[in-house]
C-alpha positions in Angstrom: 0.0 20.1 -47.6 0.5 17.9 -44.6 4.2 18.7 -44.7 3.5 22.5 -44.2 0.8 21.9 -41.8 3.5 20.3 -39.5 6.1 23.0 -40.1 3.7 25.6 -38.8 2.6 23.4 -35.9 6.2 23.0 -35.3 7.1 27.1 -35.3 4.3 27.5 -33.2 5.5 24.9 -30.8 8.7 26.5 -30.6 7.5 30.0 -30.0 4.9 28.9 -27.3 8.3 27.2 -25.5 10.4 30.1 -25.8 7.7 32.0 -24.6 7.3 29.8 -21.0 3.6 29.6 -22.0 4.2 25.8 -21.8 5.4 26.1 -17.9 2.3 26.5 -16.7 3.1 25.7 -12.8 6.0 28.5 -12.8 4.6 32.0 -11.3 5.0 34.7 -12.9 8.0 36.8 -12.0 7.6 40.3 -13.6 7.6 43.2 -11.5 8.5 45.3 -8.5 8.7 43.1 -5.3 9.4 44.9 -1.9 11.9 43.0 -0.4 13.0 43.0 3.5 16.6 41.6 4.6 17.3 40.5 7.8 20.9 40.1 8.7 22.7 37.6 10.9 23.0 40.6 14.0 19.0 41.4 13.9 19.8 44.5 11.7 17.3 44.8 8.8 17.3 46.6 5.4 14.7 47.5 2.4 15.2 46.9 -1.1 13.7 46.3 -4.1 13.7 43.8 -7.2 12.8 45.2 -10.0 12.6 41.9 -12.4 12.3 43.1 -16.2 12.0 39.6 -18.0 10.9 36.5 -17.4 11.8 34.0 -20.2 10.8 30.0 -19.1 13.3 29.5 -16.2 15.7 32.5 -16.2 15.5 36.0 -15.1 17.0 39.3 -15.1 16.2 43.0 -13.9 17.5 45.5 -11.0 18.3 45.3 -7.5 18.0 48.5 -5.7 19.6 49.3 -2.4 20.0 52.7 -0.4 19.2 54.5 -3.3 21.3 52.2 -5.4 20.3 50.1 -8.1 22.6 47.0 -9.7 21.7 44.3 -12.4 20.4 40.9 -11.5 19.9 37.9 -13.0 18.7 34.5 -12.4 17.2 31.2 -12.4 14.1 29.6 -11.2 13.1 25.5 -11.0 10.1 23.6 -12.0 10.0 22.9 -7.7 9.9 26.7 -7.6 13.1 27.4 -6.1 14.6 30.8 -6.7 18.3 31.7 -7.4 19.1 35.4 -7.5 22.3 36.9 -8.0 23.6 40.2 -7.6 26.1 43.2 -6.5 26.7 46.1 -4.3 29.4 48.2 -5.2 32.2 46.5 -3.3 30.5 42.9 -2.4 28.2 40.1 -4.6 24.8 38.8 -3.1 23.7 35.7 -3.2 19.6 35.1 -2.5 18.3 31.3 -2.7 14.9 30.5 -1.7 11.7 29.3 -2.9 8.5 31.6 -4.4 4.8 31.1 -4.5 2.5 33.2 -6.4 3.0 36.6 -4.8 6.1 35.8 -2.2 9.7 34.8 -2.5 11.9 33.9 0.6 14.9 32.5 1.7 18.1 33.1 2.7 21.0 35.4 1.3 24.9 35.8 1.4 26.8 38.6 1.0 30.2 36.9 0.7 33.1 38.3 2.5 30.6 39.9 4.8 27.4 38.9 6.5 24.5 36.6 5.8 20.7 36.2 6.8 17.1 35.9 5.6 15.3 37.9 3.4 11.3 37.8 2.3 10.0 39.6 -0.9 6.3 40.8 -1.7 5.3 41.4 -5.2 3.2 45.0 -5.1 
């Protein structure tokens, strides 16, 4: 009897981990945000993250821009600092920052390119 009663204890352990349910000080990252780039020249651009899952510390979903929407992925740390990768169709970008419970900022890198800062607001 006890043996079983600390199997179960044990799956449900597991599944509350694998669900992030045990990270409680890591905000919730599901959803559209509305996100505003800022290049290095003072030229600015609207796009969107689209972020589809959310398991414990990493992340994927869609990046749109001018119309166009790419895959992204990612990681988030227990001091809340964001990583988000992604494409356009010739060049990768790169956004690092840190996000409270409705706003993620920082700055991004579109390699070969440009560079700047970029804030995001979860509708």
């Amino acid at each position: 009897m006890a043996k079983r009663f600390l199997i179960v204890l044990l799956i449900i352990s597991i599944v509350f981990l694998a669900s992030g349910c045990l990270f409680f000080g890591l905000p919730n990252l599901n959803g559209s945000w509305d996100v505003i780039m800022i290049y290095s020249g003072g030229a600015s651009e609207t796009a969107t993250f689209h972020i589809e899952q959310h398991i414990v510390y990493n992340y994927r979903g869609s990046f749109c821009l001018d119309s166009s929407c790419r895959e992204l992925f990612g990681m988030i740390s227990n001091d809340r600092e964001v990583h988000i990768n992604t494409w356009t169709s010739e060049r990768r970008i790169d956004f690092a920052g840190s996000v409270t419970k409705d706003t993620m900022s920082g700055t991004f890198t579109i390699f070969d390119l440009d560079e700047g800062t970029w804030e995001a607001t979860k509708r």
